[in-house]
C-alpha positions in Angstrom: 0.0 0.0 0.0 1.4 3.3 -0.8 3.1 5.9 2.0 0.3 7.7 3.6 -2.5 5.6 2.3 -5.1 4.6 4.7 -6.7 0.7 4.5 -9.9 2.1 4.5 -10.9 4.7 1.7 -11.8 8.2 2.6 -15.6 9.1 1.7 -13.7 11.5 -1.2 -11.4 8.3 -2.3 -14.7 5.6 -1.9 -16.5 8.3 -4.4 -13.3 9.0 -6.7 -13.0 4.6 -7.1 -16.8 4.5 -7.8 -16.6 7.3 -10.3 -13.8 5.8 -12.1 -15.1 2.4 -12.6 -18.9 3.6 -14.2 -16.8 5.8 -16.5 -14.9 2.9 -17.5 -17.8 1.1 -17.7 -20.1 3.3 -19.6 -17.2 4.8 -21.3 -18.2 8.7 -20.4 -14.6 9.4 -21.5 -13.9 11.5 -18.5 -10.7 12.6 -17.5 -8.5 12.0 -14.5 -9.3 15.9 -13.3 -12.8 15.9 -14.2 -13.2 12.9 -12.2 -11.1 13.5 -9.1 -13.9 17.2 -9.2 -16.8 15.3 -9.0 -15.7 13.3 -6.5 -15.2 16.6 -4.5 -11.4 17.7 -4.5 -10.2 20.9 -4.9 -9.7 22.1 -8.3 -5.8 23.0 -7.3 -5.3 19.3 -6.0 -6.9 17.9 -9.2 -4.8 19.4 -11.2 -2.2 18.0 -10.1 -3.9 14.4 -9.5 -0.5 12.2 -8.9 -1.0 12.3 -4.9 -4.4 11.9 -5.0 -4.2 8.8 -6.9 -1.2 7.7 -5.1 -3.8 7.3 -2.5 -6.7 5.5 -5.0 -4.4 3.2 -6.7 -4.4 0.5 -3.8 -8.1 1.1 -3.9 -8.0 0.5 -7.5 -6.9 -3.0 -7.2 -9.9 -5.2 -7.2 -11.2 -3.9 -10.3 -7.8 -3.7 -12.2 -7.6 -7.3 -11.6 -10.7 -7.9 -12.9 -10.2 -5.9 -15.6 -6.7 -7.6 -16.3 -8.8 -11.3 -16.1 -10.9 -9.9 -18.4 -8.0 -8.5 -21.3 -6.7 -12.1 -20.7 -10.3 -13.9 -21.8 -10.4 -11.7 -24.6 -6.6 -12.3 -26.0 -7.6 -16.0 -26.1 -10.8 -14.7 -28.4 -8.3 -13.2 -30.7 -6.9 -16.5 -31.1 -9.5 -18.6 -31.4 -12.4 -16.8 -33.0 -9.9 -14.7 -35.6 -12.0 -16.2 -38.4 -15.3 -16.0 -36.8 -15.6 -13.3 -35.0 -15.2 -9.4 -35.9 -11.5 -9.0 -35.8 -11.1 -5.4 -35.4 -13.8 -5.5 -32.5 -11.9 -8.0 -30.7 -8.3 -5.8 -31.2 -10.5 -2.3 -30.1 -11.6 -4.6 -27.1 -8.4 -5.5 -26.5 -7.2 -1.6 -26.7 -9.3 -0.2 -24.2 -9.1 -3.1 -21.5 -5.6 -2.2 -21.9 -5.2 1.7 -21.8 -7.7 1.7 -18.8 -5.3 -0.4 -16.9 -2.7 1.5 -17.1 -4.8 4.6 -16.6 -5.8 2.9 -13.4 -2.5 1.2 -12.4 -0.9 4.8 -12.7 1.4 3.7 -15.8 2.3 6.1 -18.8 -0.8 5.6 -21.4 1.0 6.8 -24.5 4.0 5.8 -25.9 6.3 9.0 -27.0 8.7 8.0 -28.9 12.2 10.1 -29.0 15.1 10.5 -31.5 18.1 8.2 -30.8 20.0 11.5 -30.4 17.6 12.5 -27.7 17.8 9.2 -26.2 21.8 9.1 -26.5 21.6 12.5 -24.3 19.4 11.5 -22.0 21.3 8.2 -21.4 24.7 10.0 -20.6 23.0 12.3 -18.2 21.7 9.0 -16.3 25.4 7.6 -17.0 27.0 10.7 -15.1 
């Protein structure tokens, strides 16, 4: 559990977990900020949403892991209904299990690629 995180949810965390899963669920698109305002935290602190879902993310758990169990059913689909069923449904499926994971778990959700002379910089700065 992370530093500072309680085992029981605060009312504001209890409503933050509930409104995360039905906009998963019902896909309202909503983001992280939006969210974290309806579930009643200050504008300022949902702006800058990392602590606050430092404190969510072990709440999180259940449902990422059913979410996960879920990605897993449908990646066996792929493989075994590739002729029958609607391919690119299955692969969109696939797609969204996946970004809302690691929307959930905390974990980048886009992939920004960089120059290898970008990455050669960076690199010797970790180096030195």
């Amino acid at each position: 559990m992370a530093r500072g995180t309680k085992p029981v949810p605060t009312p504001q965390q209890k409503r933050a977990v509930a409104l995360f899963q039905r906009n998963i669920l019902k896909g309202e698109g909503k983001t992280i900020e939006q969210i974290l305002l309806e579930a009643g935290y200050a504008p300022a602190s949902a702006k800058q949403e990392t602590n606050i879902m430092a404190g969510i993310k072990p709440h999180l758990t259940v449902f990422i892991d059913r979410m996960e169990a879920h990605r897993e059913r449908v990646m066996d689909l792929l493989i075994e209904k590739v002729d029958a069923a609607a391919y690119p449904d299955l692969v969109r499926s696939l797609d969204v299990l996946t970004y809302n994971i690691q929307l959930l778990g905390g974990r980048p959700t886009q992939n920004i690629a960089i120059s290898a002379e970008v990455r050669a910089r960076l690199d010797a700065l970790v180096e030195d």
